[in-house]
C-alpha positions in Angstrom: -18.1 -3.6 14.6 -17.1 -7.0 14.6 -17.3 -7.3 11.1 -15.8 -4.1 10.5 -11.7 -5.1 12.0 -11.5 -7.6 9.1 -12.6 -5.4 6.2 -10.2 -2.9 7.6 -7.2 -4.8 8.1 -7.5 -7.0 4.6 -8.3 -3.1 3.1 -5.0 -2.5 4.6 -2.9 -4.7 3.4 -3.9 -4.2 -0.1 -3.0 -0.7 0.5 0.8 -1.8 2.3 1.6 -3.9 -0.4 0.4 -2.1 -3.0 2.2 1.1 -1.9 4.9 -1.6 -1.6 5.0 -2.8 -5.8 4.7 1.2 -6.7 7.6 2.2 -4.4 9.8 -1.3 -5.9 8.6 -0.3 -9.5 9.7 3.7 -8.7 12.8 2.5 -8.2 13.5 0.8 -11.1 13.8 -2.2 -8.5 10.9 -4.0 -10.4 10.5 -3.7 -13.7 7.0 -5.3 -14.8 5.6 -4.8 -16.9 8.3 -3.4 -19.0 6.5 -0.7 -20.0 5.0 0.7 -17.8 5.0 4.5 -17.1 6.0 4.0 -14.1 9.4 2.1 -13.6 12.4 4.5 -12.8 9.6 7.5 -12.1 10.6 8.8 -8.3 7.1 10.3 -8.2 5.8 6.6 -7.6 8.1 6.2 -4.9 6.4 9.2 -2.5 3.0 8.0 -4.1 3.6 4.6 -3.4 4.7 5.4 0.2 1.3 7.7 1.3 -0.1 4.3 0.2 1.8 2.4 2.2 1.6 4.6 4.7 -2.3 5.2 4.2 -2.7 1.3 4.9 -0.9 0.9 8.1 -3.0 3.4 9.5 -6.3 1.4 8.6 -4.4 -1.7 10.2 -3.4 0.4 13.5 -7.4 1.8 13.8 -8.5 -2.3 12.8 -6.7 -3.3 15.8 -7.9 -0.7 17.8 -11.8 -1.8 17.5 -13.1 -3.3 20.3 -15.1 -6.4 19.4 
């Protein structure tokens, strides 16, 4: 279990912050690449937020493991 907490909370935080870019780049907030599909698409925003969501929750059950 021990070694388990920090594969779950590193997994985690890819998941936050990429949830994070796809939300920004939704929003037209980021734009790069320039061309990508999905700048100014509000489907990224919801998608990008179960991410973000979906990685919180692995960081919540990380710190709930005993070691």
């Amino acid at each position: 279990m021990r070694t388990l907490r920090p594969i779950l909370v590193w997994v985690g935080m890819a998941l936050f912050v990429a949830g994070a870019f796809f939300m920004l780049q939704g929003l037209g907030i980021i734009s790069w690449p320039a061309d990508s599909f999905m700048v100014g698409d509000q489907v990224w925003v919801m998608n990008g937020a179960l991410l973000g969501v979906g990685g919180l929750v692995l960081i919540l059950i990380a710190r709930r493991i005993r070691g």
